[in-house]
N, C-alpha and C positions, 0 to 999 in steps of 0.2 A: 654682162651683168643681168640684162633683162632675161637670160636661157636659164642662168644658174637658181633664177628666183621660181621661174618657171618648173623646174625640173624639181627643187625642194617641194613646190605645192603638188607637184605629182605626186610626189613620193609619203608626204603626210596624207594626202588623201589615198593610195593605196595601202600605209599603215591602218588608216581607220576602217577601210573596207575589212583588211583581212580579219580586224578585232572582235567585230560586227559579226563576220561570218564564224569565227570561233567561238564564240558567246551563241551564236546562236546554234550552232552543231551538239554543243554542251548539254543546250536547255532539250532538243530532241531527246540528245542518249540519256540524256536524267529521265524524264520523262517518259522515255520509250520503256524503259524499264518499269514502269508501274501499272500493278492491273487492280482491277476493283474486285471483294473478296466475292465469294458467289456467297448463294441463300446454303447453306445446308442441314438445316434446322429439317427434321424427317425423312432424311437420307438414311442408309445404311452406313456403316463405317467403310466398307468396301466403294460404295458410291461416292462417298464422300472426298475418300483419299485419289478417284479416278479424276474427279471433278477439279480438283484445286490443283493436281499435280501437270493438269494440260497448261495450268496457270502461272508453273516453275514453284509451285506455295509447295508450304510441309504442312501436314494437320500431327497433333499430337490429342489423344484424349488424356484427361486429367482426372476427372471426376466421373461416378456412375450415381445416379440418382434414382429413387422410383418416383414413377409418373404415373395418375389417372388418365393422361391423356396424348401419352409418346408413347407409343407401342415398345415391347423389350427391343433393343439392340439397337433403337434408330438413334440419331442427332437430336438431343433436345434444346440447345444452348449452345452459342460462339464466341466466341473472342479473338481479331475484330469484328463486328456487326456487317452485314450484309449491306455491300454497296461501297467501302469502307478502301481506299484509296491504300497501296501498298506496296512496294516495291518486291521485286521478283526472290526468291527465297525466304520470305517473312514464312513465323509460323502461325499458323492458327490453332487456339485452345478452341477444345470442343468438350462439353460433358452428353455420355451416353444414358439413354434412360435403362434404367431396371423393368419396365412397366407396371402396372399397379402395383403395392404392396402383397408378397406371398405369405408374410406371418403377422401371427394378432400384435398388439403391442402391449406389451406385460404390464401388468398391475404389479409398481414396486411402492409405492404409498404404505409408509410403515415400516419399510425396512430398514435394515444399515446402510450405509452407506459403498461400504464394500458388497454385500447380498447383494444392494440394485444394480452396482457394474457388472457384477457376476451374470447377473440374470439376462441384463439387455445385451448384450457381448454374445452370450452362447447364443442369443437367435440371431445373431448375424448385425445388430444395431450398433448403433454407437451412440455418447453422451457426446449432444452439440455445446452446452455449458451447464455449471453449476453454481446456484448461489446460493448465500449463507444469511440465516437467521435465527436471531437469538429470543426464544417464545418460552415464556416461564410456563412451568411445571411439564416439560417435554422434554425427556434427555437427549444429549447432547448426540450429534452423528445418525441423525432419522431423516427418512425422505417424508418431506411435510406433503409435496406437490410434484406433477409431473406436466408437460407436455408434449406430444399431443396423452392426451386419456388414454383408459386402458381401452385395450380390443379399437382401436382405430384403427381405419382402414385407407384411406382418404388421404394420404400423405404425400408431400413433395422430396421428401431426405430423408434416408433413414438412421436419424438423430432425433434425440430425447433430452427436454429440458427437464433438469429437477432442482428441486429447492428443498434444500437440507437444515437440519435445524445446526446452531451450535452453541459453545458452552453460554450463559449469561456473564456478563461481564461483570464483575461486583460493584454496589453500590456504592459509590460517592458523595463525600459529605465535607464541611467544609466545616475546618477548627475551630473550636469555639475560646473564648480565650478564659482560662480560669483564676490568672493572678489578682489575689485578693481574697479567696475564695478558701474554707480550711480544706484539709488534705483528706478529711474525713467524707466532709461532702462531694469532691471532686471526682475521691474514690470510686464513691457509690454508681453516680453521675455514668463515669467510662463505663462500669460493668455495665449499667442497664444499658449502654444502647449499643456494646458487643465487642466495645475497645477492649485493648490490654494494656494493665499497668505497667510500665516498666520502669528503671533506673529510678528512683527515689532521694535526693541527696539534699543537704542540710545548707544551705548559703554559709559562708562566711560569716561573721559581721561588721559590719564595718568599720573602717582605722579610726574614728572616732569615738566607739565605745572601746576598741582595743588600748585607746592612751587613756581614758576614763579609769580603765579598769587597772593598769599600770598604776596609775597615778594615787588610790585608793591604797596601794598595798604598798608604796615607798615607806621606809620605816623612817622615825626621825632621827636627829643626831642627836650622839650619847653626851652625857656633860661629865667634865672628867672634875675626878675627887682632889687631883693632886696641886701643889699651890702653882705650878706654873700648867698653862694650856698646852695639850699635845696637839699639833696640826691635826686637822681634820684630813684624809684624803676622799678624793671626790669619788660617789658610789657609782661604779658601773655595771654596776649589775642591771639586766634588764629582764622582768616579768615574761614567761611565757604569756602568749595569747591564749584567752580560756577555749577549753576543748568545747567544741560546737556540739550538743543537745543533741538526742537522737531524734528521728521524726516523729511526732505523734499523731492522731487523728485532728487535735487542735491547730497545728501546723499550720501556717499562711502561707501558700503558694504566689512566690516571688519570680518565680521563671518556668517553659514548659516547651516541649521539641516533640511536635510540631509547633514551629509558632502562632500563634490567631490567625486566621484567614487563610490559610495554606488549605490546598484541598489535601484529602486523606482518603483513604477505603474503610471499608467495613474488616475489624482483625487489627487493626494498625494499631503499632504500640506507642502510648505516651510518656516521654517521661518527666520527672518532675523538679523543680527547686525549692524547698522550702525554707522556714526564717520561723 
């Protein structure tokens, strides 16, 4: 009994050595595998690719930039960072410089919008971004602004920012309400400040003067001549509703689309109901 208990604690303590040593063989070969990136910021791309590849690394360039202060064709910029912990076949981005700037930068301030592409394109540039604004009395689709200015020299990318005008957005104004008001006056009112009249139409009126006015026009009943009464039969006739008035300038405006408080533009057509 005492062997069998003995010989189980040998055997869990030989499981947990060999665990111990596998776990730790593991963390070497993970590890063994990682080297740290080198500097290659002002190398050559040939230097560069000798450098990283004694390392098991790939370099790819991505980007070409002009520099005042990276000579043409060296390493101006990396990705990862120098020192930068990495496991064997990783790649590193690299952008190479252009060196200084070789052409002026175009004066496109004023142009169209298509002209200024045209223009910074053919020397070799490019538009980094473009934004839009809306500046009265400047038509629509003009380079307001650039940067960098023109005939720079001094630059890190060769990219140009511009700011283009575009169309103004029309004025907005908020409904004003005109029920109560004649049709004459109302009239006036839209044209002066640049609305248009539209739909014009005559309200109904209502089922209360409609049985007023039935009621005015029932005829009475006839009296008869002869000595005995003839049953009266009951009238069912019933009055058309009087035809509604056309609109005049006295006209009361009773309803109107848009409604009060609604916003509207400048040009927007109103229409009307009047009584």
């Amino acid at each position: 009994m005492r062997s069998a208990f003995r010989f189980a604690l040998l055997a869990l303590v030989l499981v947990i050595v060999a665990m111990v040593s596998a776990l730790t063989a593991m963390r070497f070969a993970i590890h063994g595998q990682e080297v740290a990136v080198p500097a290659l910021v002002g190398l050559t791309p040939a230097e560069a690719e000798r450098a990283i590849s004694n390392l098991g690394l790939e370099m790819s360039i991505e980007r070409q930039y002009y520099s005042p202060h990276i000579p043409d064709g060296r390493i101006m910029s990396q990705l990862p960072l120098p020192g930068t912990k990495v496991r064997r076949g990783w790649q590193v981005r690299v952008a190479q410089s252009l060196g200084p700037t070789r052409v002026a930068i175009p004066d496109v301030t004023g142009q169209s919008e298509h002209a200024a592409e045209l223009n910074i394109r053919r020397r070799g540039l490019d538009i980094a971004s473009m934004a839009e604004m809306a500046v009265p009395g400047i038509p629509p689709d003009q380079v307001l602004a650039q940067n960098p200015p023109a005939n720079t020299a001094d630059i890190l990318a060769p990219n140009i920012n511009l700011l283009v005008t575009t169309g103004s957005e029309p004025q907005a104004f908020v409904m004003p309400s005109f029920i109560g008001q004649p049709l004459g006056t109302v009239s006036q009112t839209l044209q002066d400040a640049g609305f248009r009249m539209g739909n014009v139409s005559v309200a109904a009126p209502p089922i209360a003067e409609i049985g007023d006015a039935n009621a005015s026009t029932a005829s009475l009943p006839s009296q008869s001549t002869t000595a005995e009464a003839t049953p009266e039969k009951p009238n069912t006739t019933v009055s058309p509703a009087p035809t509604p008035a056309q609109p005049s300038p006295g006209s009361i405006v009773v309803a109107q689309s848009p409604a009060p408080g609604q916003k509207i533009v400048a040009g927007a057509i109103v229409s009307l109901e009047v009584r």
